[in-house]
C-alpha positions in Angstrom: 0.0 0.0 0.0 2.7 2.4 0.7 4.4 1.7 -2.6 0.8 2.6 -4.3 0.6 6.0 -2.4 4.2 6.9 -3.2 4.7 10.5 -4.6 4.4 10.6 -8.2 5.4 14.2 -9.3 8.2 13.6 -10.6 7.9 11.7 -13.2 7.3 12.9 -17.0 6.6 11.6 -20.4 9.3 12.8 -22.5 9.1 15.7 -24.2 5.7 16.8 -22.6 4.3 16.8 -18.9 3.2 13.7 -16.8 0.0 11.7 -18.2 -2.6 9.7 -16.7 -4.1 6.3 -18.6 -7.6 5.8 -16.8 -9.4 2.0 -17.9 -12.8 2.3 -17.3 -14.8 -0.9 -16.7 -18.4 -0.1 -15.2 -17.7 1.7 -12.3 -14.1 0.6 -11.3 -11.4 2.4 -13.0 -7.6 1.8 -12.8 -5.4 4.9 -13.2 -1.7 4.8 -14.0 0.3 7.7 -14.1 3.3 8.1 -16.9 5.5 9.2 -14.3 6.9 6.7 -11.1 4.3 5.1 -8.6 1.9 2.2 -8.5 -1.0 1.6 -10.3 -4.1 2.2 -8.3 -8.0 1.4 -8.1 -10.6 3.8 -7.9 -14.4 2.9 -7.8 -17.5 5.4 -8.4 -19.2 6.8 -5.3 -23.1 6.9 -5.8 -22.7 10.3 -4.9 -20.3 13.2 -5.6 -18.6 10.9 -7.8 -15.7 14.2 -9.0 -15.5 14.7 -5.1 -14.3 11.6 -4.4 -12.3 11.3 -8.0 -10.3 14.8 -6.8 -9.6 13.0 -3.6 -8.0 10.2 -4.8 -6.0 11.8 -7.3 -4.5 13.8 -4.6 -4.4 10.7 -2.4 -2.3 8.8 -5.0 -0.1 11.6 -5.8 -1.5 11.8 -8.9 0.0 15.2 -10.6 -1.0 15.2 -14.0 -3.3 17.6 -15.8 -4.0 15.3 -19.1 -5.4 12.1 -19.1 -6.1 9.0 -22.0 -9.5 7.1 -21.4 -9.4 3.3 -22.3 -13.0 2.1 -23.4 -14.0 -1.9 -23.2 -14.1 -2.9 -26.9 -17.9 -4.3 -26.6 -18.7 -0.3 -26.8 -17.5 0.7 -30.3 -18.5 -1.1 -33.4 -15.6 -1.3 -35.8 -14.5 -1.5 -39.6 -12.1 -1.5 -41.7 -12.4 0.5 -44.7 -10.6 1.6 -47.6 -11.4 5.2 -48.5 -11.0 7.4 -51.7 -8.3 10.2 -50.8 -4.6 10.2 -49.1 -5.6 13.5 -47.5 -5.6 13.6 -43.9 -8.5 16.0 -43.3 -10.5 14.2 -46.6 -10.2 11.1 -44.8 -11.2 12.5 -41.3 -14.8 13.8 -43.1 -15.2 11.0 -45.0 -14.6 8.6 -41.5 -17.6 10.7 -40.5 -19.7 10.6 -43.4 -19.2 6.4 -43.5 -19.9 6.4 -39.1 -23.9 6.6 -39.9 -23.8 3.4 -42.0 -22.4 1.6 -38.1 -24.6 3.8 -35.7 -28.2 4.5 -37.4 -28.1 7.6 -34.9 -28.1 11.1 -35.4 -24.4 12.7 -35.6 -25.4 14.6 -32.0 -25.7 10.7 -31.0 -22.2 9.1 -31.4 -18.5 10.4 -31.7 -16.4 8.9 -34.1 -12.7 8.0 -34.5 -10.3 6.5 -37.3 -6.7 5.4 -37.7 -5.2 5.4 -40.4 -3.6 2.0 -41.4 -1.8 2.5 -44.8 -1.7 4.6 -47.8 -2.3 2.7 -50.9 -0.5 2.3 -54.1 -3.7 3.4 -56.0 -4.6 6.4 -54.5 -7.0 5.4 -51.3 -6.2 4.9 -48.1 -6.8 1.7 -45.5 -8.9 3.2 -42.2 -10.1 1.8 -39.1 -13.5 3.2 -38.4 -14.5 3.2 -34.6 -18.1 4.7 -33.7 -19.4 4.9 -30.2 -23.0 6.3 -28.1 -21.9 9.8 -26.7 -23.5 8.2 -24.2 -21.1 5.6 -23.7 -18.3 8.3 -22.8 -20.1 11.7 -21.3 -20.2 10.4 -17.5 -16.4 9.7 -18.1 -15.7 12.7 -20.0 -17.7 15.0 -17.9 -16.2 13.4 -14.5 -12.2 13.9 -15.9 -13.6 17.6 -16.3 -15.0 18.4 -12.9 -11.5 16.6 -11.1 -9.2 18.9 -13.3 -8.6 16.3 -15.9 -8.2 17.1 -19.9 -9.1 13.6 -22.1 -6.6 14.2 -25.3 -7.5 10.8 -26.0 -10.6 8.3 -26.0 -9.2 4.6 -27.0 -10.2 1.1 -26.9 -8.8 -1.6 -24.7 -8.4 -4.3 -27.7 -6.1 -2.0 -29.2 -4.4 -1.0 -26.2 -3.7 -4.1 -25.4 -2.7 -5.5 -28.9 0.0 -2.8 -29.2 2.2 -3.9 -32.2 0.9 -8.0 -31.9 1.8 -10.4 -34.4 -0.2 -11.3 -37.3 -3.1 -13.9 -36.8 -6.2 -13.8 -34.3 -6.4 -12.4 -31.4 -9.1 -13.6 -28.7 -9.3 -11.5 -25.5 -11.4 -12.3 -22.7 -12.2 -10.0 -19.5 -14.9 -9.8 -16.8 -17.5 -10.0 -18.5 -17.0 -9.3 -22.2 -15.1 -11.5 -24.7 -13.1 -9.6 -27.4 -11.8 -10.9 -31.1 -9.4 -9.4 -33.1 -7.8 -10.0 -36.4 -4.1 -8.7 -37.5 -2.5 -8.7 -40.8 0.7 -7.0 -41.7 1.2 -5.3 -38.5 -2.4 -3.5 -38.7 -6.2 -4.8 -37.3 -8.2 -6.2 -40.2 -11.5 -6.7 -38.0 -11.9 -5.9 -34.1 -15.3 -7.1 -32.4 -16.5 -6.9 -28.5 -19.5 -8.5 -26.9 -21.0 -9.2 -23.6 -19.8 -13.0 -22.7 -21.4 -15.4 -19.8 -18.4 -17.5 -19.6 -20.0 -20.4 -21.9 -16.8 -22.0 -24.0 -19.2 -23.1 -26.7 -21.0 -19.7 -27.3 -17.3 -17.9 -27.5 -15.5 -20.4 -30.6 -19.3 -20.2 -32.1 -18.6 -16.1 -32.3 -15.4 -16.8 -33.4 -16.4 -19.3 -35.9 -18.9 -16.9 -37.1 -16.8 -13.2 -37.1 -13.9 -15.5 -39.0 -16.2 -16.9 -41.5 -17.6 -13.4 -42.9 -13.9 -12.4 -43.5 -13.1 -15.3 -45.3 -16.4 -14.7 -47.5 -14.4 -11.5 -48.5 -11.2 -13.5 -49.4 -11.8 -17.2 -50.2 -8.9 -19.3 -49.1 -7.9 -16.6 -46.4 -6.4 -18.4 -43.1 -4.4 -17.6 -40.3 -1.5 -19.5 -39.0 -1.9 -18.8 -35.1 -4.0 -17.7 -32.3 -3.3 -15.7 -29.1 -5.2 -15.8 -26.0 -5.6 -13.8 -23.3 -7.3 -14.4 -20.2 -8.1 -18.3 -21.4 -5.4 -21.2 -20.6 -3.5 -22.6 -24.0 -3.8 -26.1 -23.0 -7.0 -25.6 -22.0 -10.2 -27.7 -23.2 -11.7 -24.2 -24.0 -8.7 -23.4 -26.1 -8.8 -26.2 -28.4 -12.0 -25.2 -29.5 -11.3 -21.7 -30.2 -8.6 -23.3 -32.0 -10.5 -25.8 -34.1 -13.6 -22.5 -34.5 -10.3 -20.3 -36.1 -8.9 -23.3 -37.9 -5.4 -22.4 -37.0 -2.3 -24.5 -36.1 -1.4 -23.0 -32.7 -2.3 -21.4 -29.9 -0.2 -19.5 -27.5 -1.2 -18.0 -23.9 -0.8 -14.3 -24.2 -1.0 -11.8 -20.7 -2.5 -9.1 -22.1 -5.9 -8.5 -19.5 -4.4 -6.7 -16.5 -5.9 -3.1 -16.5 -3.0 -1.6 -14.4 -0.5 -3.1 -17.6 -3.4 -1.4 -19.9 -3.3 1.9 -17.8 0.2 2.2 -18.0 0.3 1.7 -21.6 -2.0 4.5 -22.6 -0.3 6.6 -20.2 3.1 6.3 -21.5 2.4 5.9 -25.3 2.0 8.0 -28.2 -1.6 8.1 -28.8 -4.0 10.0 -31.2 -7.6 11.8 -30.6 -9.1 8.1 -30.8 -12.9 8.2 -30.0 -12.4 11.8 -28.4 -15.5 14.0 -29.6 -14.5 17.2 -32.1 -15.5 19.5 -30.0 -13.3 18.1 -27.2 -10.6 17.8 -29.4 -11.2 21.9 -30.2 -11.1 22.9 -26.4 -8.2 21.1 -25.9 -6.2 22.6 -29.4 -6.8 25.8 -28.0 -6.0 25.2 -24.8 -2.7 24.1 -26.2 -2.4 27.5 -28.3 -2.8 29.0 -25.7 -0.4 27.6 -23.3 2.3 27.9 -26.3 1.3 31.6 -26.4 1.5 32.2 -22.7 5.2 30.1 -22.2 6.2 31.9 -25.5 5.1 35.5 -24.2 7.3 35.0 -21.0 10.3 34.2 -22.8 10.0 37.1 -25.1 9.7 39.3 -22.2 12.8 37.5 -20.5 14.9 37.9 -23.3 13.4 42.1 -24.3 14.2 42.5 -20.7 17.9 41.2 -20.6 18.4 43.1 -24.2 17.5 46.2 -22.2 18.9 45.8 -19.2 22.0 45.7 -21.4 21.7 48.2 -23.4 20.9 50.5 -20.7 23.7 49.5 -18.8 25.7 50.7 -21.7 24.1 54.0 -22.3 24.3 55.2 -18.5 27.1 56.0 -19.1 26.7 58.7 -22.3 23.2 60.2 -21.1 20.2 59.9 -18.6 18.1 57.3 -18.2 14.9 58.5 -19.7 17.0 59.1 -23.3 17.6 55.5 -23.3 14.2 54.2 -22.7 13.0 56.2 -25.8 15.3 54.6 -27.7 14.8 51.0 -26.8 10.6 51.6 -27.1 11.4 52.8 -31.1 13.5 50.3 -31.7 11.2 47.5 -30.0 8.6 49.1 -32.3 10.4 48.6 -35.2 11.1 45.0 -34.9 7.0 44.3 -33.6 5.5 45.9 -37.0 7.1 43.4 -38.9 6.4 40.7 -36.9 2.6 41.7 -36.9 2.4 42.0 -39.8 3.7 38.6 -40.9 1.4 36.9 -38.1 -1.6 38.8 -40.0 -0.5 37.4 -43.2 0.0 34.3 -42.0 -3.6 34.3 -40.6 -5.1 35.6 -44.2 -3.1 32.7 -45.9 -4.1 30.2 -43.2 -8.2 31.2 -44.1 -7.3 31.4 -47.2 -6.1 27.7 -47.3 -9.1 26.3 -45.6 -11.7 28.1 -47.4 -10.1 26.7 -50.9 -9.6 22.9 -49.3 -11.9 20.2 -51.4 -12.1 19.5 -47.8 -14.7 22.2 -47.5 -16.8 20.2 -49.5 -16.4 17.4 -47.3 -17.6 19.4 -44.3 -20.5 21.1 -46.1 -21.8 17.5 -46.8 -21.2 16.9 -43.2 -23.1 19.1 -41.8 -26.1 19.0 -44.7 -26.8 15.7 -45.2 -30.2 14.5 -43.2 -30.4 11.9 -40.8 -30.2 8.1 -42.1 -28.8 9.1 -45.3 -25.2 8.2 -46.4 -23.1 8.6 -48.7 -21.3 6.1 -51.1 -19.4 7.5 -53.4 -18.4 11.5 -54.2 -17.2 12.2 -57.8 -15.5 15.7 -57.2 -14.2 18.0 -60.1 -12.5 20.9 -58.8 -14.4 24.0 -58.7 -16.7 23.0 -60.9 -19.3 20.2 -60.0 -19.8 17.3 -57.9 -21.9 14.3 -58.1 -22.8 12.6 -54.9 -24.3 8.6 -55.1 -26.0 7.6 -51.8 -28.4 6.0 -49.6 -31.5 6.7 -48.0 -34.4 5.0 -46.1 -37.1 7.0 -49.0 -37.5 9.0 -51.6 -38.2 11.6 -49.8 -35.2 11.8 -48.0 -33.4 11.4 -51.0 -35.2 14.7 -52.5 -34.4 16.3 -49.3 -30.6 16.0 -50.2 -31.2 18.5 -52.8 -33.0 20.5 -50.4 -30.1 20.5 -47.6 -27.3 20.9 -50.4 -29.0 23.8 -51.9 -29.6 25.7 -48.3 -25.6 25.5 -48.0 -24.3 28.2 -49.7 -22.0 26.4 -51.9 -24.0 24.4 -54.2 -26.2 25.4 -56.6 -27.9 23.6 -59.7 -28.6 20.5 -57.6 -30.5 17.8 -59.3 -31.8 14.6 -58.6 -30.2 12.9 -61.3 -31.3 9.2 -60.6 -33.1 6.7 -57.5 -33.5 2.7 -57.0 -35.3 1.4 -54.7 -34.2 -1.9 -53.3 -34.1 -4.5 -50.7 -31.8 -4.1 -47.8 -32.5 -6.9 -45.2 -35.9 -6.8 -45.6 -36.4 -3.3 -45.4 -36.4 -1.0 -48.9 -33.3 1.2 -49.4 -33.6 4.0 -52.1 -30.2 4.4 -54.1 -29.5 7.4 -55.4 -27.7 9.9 -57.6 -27.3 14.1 -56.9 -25.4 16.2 -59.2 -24.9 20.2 -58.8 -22.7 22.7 -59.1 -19.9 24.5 -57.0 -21.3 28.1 -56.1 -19.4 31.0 -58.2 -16.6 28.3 -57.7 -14.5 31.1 -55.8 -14.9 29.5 -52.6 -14.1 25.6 -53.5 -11.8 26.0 -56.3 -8.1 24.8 -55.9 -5.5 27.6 -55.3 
């Protein structure tokens, strides 16, 4: 116990300031600090919950101000897509475009997150799509919050815990979920989480079953071993998963302690995962603004020490008050510059995003109505594009043209083309929407 409540301020992530990794599972979470110390439990109160969390962050010795959330898998539903851009911000609206096809929610509903995998030879790039209920993380978010805590990262606990694992299939069990993973070249090919009773039988049928759909994909596709976690190698209950995956081997694989998880988000390079936009905003600026403020104080330190030797200098020629006059031009001289670089910088900066075909993207984003989602986007620069889709009606689908119109940047928008056909026993109406791009001073390339 003393070893858990050792002081842990002194320890740092390099290049930055200390870290917490926080798994949460239910109401028991296990925080791990990137500095030195121990590991330690902390379980929800049914009251005052940030209280109690502010408390035992202070108990623990707990210093930092940032913090990485680990989700259990069973809460995101995951794919593997390849998407039609090697553009960083393209692929981040498309990611969101493609999350309503996993979630039938509204966008206000679930937060999305991607990684991307590889950059293909024929222009598109391989993503991992994670979606998620907001609902899922605001109790966690919100609690970080109101103890002090900024999230800079939301990930999930199969991934965490797979880290850079070798090729083949990964089968993960914890209290109460059982989690299946599949790797190839280094990267997840399919990652799945569900609730799990503890029945042997019902786990190698979900294996069975998840492996099966990827080999529909890929005739003739096989793997050559399996890892476990949390499920003995020689076990009875291992030779079935075994047999279920059709590979040759097994190994026993420790990967389901959440202090070893904790520690790993805390101490690793991690992106935004399944952090919200909006958090992701707050946190940029608070950044930007930290930058400015450290940045601000060492420009000061180093104006100060010019002065202080120039004045030292100039005592001894004439009074003080001539030399102060002199140092406030000549600071003003080197500050107009500089300002007005910055405000060029700025223009160019608007400039860039306003002319982005990512601007498209986001105008999409934030027009298209609820349950419609789009398929493919045929994009020529500053001129046209042509959208195909999906929606539950025809009605929705008109109301595409309605939504693109109301933007601003579109104009001309037809409904070029619909088909209505059967999507597991419900209809589906496909269709096609072609318009232009405003006066095509706002979209055009630069």
């Amino acid at each position: 116990m003393e070893r858990g409540r050792r002081r842990m301020t002194t320890g740092r992530r390099r290049g930055g300031e200390p870290r917490l990794g926080v798994v949460v599972r239910g109401a028991r979470w296990t925080v791990a600090s990137s500095g030195e110390g121990a590991p330690a439990v902390f379980d929800l109160p049914a009251e005052d919950a940030a209280g109690a969390f502010r408390a035992f962050l202070r108990a623990h010795g707990f210093s930092a101000r940032r913090a990485v959330l680990v989700l259990p898998q069973r809460l995101a539903v995951c794919r593997v897509l390849d998407l039609p851009s090697r553009n960083e911000r393209e692929i981040a609206s498309m990611a969101v475009l493609q999350a309503g096809r996993l979630l039938p929610l509204s966008p206000e509903e679930i937060a999305t997150g991607h990684r991307l995998l590889r950059r293909n030879v024929d222009g598109t790039s391989r993503v991992l799509l994670m979606v998620v209920r907001r609902s899922e993380i605001q109790t966690a978010l919100a609690l970080c919050g109101e103890a002090g805590l900024a999230v800079e990262s939301i990930l999930l606990d199969l991934l965490v815990a797979a880290g850079a694992t070798a090729d083949g299939v990964v089968v993960r069990v914890v209290p109460g979920e059982a989690q299946i993973g599949v790797w190839e070249n280094g990267a997840p090919v399919m990652l799945r989480g569900f609730p799990w009773g503890g029945d042997a039988a019902d786990l190698a049928a979900e294996v069975s079953a998840s492996l099966s759909a990827l080999r529909r994909a890929e005739p003739g596709r096989g793997w050559g071993s399996m890892r476990l976690a949390g499920i003995d190698a020689g076990s009875a209950a291992a030779d079935a998963l075994r047999r279920a995956a059709d590979v040759s081997s097994a190994i026993e694989w420790e990967k389901t302690d959440p202090a070893d998880l904790a520690l790993s988000a805390a101490r690793g390079a991690v992106g935004p995962g399944l952090l919200p936009r909006e958090e992701r905003e707050l946190l940029s600026k608070a950044v930007h603004r930290q930058g400015r403020r450290r940045a601000g104080f060492l420009l000061a330190a180093v104006l100060a020490a010019a002065m202080g030797l120039e004045l030292f200098r100039s005592f001894r020629r004439e009074d003080r008050l001539a030399a102060l006059t002199r140092e406030e031009k000549k600071l003003s001289a080197l500050v107009a510059p500089v300002a007005g670089m910055a405000e060029a910088l700025d223009r160019r900066a608007a400039a860039t995003r306003e002319s982005s075909a990512g601007n498209i993207l986001r105008a999409l984003e934030g027009a298209l109505p609820a349950g419609v989602s789009l398929e493919r986007l045929v994009y020529e620069r500053g001129r046209r594009v042509q959208l195909h889709g999906e929606a539950p009606t025809l009605n929705e689908s008109l109301g595409v043209v309605a939504a693109l119109e109301k933007t601003g940047v579109f104009r001309n928008v037809e409904l070029r083309g619909s088909d209505v056909e059967p999507n597991q026993g419900r209809e589906r109406t496909k269709f096609q929407v072609d318009g232009s791009l405003g006066d095509g001073s706002s979209v055009a390339g630069p």
